[in-house]
N, C-alpha and C positions, 0 to 999 in steps of 0.2 A: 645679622638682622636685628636690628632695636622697637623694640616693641615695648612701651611702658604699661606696665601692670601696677594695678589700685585692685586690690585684691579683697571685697568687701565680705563676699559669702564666706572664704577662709573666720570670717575674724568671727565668724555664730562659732556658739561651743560645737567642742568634738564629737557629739554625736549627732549632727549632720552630715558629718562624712568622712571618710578614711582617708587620711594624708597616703599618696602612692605614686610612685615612677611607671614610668612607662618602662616594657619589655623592650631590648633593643632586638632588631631586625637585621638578618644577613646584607642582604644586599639591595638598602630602598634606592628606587630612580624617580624621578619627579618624572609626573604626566601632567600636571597643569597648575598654574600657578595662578591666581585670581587677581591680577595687576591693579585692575580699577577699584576691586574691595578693600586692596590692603593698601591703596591711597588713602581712603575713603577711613580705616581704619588707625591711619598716620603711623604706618610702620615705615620705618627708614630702614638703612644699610644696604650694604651689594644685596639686593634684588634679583641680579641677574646670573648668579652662583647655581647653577641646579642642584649640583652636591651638597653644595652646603645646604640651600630649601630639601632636598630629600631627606638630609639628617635630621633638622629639627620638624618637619610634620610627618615625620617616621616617629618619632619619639627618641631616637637614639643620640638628639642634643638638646637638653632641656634652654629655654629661652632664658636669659638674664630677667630674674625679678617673678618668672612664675612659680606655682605654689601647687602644684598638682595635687590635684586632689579627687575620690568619686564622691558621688553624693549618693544616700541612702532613699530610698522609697519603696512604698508599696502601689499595690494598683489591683481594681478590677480588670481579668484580663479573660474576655467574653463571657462577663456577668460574673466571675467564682474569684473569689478575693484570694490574690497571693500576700500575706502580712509582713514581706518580706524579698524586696526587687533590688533595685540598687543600679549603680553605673556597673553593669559586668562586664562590657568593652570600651565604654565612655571615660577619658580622662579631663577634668577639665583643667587648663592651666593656669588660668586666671583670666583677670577681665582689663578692658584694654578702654581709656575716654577717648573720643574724639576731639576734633577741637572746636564742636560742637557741643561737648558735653554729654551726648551720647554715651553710655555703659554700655558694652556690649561684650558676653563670653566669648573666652577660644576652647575651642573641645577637639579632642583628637576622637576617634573613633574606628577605634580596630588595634587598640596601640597595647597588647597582651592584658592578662589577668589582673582582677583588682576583688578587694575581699568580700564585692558582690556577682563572683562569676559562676557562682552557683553548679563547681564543676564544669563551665565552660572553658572554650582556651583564649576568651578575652578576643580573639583577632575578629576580622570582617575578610570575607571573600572577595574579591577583585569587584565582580556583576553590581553586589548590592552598593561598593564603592561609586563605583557610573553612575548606576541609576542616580542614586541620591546626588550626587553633582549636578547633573543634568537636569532631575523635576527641582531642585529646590531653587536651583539657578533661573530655571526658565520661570517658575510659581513668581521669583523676584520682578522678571520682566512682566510678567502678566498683572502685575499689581498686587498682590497677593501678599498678606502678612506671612512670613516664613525665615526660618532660619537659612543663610549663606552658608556656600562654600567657597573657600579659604584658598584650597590645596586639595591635592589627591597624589597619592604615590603607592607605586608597587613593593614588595617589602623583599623579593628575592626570594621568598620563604609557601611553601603551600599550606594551607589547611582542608582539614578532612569536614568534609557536607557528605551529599551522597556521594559523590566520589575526592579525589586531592583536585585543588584549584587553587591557582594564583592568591593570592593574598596580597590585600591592599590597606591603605591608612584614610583617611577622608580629616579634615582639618572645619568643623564648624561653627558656624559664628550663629550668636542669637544675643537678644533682647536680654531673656533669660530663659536658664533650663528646669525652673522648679515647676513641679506639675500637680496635678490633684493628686497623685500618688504620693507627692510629698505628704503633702497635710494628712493623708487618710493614714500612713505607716505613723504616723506620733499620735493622732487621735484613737488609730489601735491599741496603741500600749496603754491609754489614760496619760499622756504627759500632754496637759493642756499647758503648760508651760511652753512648751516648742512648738504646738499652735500658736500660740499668742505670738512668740519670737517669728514664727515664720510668716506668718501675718504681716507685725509690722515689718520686716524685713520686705517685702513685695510690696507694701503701701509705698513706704521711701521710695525704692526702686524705682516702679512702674504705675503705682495710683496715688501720687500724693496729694490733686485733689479730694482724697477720702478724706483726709487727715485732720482737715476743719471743721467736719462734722459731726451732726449729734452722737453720731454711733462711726465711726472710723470703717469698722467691720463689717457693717451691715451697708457701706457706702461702699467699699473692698469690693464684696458680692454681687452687689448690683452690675459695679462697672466689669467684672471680670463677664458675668450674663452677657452683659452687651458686648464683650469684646469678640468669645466667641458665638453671637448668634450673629455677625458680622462676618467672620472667618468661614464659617460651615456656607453663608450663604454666598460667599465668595466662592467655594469650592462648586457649591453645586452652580452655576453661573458658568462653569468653563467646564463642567464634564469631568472632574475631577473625583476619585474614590480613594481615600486616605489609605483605607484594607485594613488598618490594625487601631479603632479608637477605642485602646482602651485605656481606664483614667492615668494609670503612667504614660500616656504618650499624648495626654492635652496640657497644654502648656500654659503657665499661668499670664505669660505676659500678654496673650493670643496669639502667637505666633504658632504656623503648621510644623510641627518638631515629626524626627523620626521616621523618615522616607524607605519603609519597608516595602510588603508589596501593594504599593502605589499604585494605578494605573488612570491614566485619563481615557475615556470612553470610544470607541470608533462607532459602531453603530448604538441610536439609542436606547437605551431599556431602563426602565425604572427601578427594576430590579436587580440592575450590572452588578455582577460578583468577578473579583479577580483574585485576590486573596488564596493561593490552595490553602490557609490553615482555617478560612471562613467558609468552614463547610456546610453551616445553615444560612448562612445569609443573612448575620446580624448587623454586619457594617456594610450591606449592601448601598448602591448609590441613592436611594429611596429614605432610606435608614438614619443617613448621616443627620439631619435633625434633630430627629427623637431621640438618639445616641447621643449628641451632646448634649439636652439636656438631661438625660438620664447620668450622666457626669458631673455637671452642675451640682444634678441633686448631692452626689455624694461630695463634692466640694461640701456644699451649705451644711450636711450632718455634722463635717468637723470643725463648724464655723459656733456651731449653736449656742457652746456656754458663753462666748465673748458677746453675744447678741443682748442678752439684758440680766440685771442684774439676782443673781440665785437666790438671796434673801427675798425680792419679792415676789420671784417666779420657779417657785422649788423643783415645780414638777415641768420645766420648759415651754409651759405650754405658748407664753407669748412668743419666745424665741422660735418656737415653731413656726406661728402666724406670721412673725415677719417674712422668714424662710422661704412657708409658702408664697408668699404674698410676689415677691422677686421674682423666682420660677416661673410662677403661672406666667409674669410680664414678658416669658423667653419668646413662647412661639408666636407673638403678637410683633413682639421685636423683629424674630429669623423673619416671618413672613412681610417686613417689611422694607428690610435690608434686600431680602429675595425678588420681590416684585418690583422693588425700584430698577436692581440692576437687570431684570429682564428690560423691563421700559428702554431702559436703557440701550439692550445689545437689539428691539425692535424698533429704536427709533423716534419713541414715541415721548415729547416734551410735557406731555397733562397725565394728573391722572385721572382715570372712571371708571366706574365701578366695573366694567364689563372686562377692564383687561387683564382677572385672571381667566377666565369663561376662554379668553382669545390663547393665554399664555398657555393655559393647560391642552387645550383644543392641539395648538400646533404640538407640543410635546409627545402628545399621544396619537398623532399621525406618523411622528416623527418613528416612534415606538413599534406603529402599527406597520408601518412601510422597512422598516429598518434601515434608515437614513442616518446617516454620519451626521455626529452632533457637532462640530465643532464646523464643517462643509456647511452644514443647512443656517445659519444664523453669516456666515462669511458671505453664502452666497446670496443673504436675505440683503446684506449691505450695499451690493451693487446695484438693487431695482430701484427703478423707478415708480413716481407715485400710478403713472399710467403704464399698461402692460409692454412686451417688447419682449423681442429675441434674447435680450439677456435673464429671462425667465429660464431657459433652456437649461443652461446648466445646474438650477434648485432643483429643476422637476427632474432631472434624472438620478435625483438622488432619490427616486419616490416611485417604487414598485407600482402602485397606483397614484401617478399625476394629479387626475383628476380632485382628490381629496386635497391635494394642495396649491392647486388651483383653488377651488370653492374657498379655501382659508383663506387665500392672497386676496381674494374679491371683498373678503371682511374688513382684511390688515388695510389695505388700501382705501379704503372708505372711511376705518379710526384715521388716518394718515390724513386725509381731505377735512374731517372734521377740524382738526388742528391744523389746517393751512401749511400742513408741511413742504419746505422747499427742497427737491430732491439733493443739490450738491451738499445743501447743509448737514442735510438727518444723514446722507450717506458718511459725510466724513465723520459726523458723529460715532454713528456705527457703526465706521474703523477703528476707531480709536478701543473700541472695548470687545470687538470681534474678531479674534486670532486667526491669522490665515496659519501658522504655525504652534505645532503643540509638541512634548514629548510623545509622539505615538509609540506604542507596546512595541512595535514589529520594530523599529527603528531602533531604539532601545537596544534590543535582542541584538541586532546585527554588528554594532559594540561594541556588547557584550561579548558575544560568539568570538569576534576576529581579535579582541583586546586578549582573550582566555585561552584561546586557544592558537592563536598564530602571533601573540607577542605586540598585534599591529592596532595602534589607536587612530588614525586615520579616518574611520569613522566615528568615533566620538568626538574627535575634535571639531568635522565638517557638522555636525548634530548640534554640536554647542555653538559654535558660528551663527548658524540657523537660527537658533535658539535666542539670541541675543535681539532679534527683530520681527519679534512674532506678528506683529499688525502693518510689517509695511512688505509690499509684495516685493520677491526678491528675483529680478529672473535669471534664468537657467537652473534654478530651487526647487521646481515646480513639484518634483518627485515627493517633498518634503512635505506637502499638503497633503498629498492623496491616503487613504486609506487603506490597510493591508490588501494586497490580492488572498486568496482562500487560501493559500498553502503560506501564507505569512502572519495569519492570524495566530494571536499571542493570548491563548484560554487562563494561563493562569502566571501568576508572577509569586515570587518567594521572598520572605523574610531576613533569610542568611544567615540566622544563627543556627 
């Protein structure tokens, strides 16, 4: 396999990160191999070798020209500052151009101990390998800023969770992997020097329009605000719950990094916790907003001496004001990134003042009936401006009908106002309405037979799936519906 590496974060000084080899593994098998990304990626060579792809995304062949290395950071992790995180299963091997000129990392993940494993043993369990194949693959289909996968492979070898389970490697791709956590472990020490470095290091990178302005930094901040109050409103749009935001796992480029326990929604709630380590319910689905700017904020703390200059501002106080000033512009941004792309999955070409009153109304029917989020907006696509037996199948996702009947008499009346034409606003409202999503139960089932019976046959049918989430697929159909009651999936897991 040939893969040319331009290996730019290597060349910051050494303490950014610990030069380190991957653990070799007994015996990896490749389970899947991401054809169209590592086109897209301009990796050549035999492709079609499994052995040899299970040696080098096991870790046990390093690639011509990479530079492995973990990177250092810290992170708020549910509000209590650890000063001290790190890549503890994460290798990254370097960064790969397109021939686009796209920069993009390669990172192993689960590929043994590195000098941030904090007494861990560096590997990943088989489950948390899937899952993150599977949502970060499908978040791609879905439009969704997010890091790829690569590769996945079994490593022959078990590690100890609650009980011994299969052991696996995941291969992923991103923009980049520096996160607020970086900035916040150097602004803890006092080395505003390595702020400064890491700064302009992600300006180059990923905001080089900053770079001609008054303040580089203070342009850095802005666009990083806008990137994720664009991201979080993408997630909440398709029912999606991160589980773990905390500031090492928000990513500076905007990209959704770190698919722990992940889950997208089956029935509605505003409150949805899937998470077992989110036992108050701070990164619940409701949450996700105020969490990332509560993130931001701590971005912008370790932004603050480079914001204006100390001789004339001793005591920070402007550097503050601008700080705040940014911030405040988050939730005006999220709520607007949010409300467009609702417009959007209802159809609706104008906007007026009345459709969040309409947006939240149906959310909270939705809420109140316990109607499948991802069903009730798919099957909003199909109606027409005027009523019809194809109502039938919304309203049976509606304990009481009634209440969503009276909504449809509203939606439909905004619909007439703006002269809507049914084939148009429907196709419209294919296009951003997933008839397919990673659901929990699906997931699980995997999982289960990947873990326990050796057999991927189901992840691989999952990810097929998965590849055409907006266009109906038939004899699929199983793939839409929502758990039955003994297949509901209460909580998902992290894996370390």
């Amino acid at each position: 396999m040939d893969l040319k590496f331009e290996n730019s974060f290597a060349q910051l000084p050494s303490y950014f990160y610990s030069r380190t080899q991957a653990t070799a593994v007994k015996d990896p098998k490749l389970i899947i191999f991401n054809q169209t990304l590592a086109e897209q990626l301009g990796v050549s060579g035999d492709l079609t070798n499994d052995n040899n792809l299970a040696q080098i995304f096991s870790g046990n062949l390093c690639p011509t020209g990479a530079e492995p290395l973990a990177t250092v950071y810290a992170g708020h992790q549910f509000g209590g500052f650890s000063p001290q995180l790190g890549d503890g299963r994460a290798l990254l091997l370097g960064e790969t151009v397109t021939a686009k000129g796209e920069r993009f990392d390669i990172q192993l993940k689960g590929a043994g101990p590195t000098p941030y494993s904090r007494n861990g043993d560096g590997r990943s369990a088989l489950g948390p390998v899937l899952r993150e194949y599977l949502v970060s693959e499908a978040m791609h289909k879905l439009g969704v800023e997010t890091t790829r996968a690569l590769a996945a492979v079994t490593t022959g070898e078990e590690v100890a969770r609650e009980r011994l389970v299969a052991g696996g490697v995941i291969t992923r791709v991103a923009k980049g992997f520096v996160r607020v956590g970086s900035f916040e472990y150097f602004s803890s020490q006092g080395n505003q020097q390595a702020v400064k470095q890491l700064a302009d290091y992600e300006i180059a990178r990923h905001y080089p329009q900053a770079k001609n302005t008054d303040n580089p930094y203070v342009a850095f901040l802005a666009a990083v605000i806008d990137k994720q109050a664009k991201l979080i409103a993408q997630w909440m749009n398709i029912g999606f719950i991160h589980g773990v935001m905390n500031t090492d796992n928000m990513a500076i480029s905007g990209e959704t990094i770190d698919y722990g326990p992940c889950a997208f929604m089956d029935e509605f709630s505003h409150k949805r916790v899937y998470s077992s380590i989110d036992r108050n319910g701070r990164y619940a689905y409701s949450n996700q907003p105020q969490i990332g700017q509560w993130n931001l904020v701590r971005l912008a703390e370790t932004l603050l001496p480079l914001f204006a200059n100390r001789d004339k501002d001793p005591e920070g106080k402007v550097a503050v004001g601008i700080a705040e000033e940014l911030l405040n512009d988050y939730q005006e941004k999220y709520q607007a990134y949010w409300l467009s792309g609702l417009r959007r999955k209802l159809g609706l070409r104008t906007a007026q003042e009345q459709d969040l009153t309409l947006v939240d109304n149906l959310l909270n029917i939705m809420e109140q009936n316990n109607a499948d989020f991802t069903l009730t907006f798919y099957y909003l696509s199909q109606l027409s401006e005027e009523g019809s037996a194809k109502d039938e199948p919304l309203q049976k996702l509606f304990t009481q009908p009634n209440e969503i009947n009276t909504w449809l008499t509203t939606w439909r009346k905004r619909l007439a106002d703006e002269s809507s034409i049914d084939k148009k606003r429907q196709t419209s409202m294919q296009s951003v309405n997933p008839i397919y999503i990673p659901r929990n139960h699906q997931i699980e089932k995997a999982i289960r037979l990947a873990e326990d019976q050796n057999d991927f046959s189901a992840f691989h049918s999952l990810n097929s799936v998965l590849q055409n989430p907006f266009s109906y697929q038939p004899g699929k159909e199983n793939y839409m519906l929502p758990p039955k009651s003994d297949e509901v999936v209460h909580q998902t897991f992290c894996g370390t």
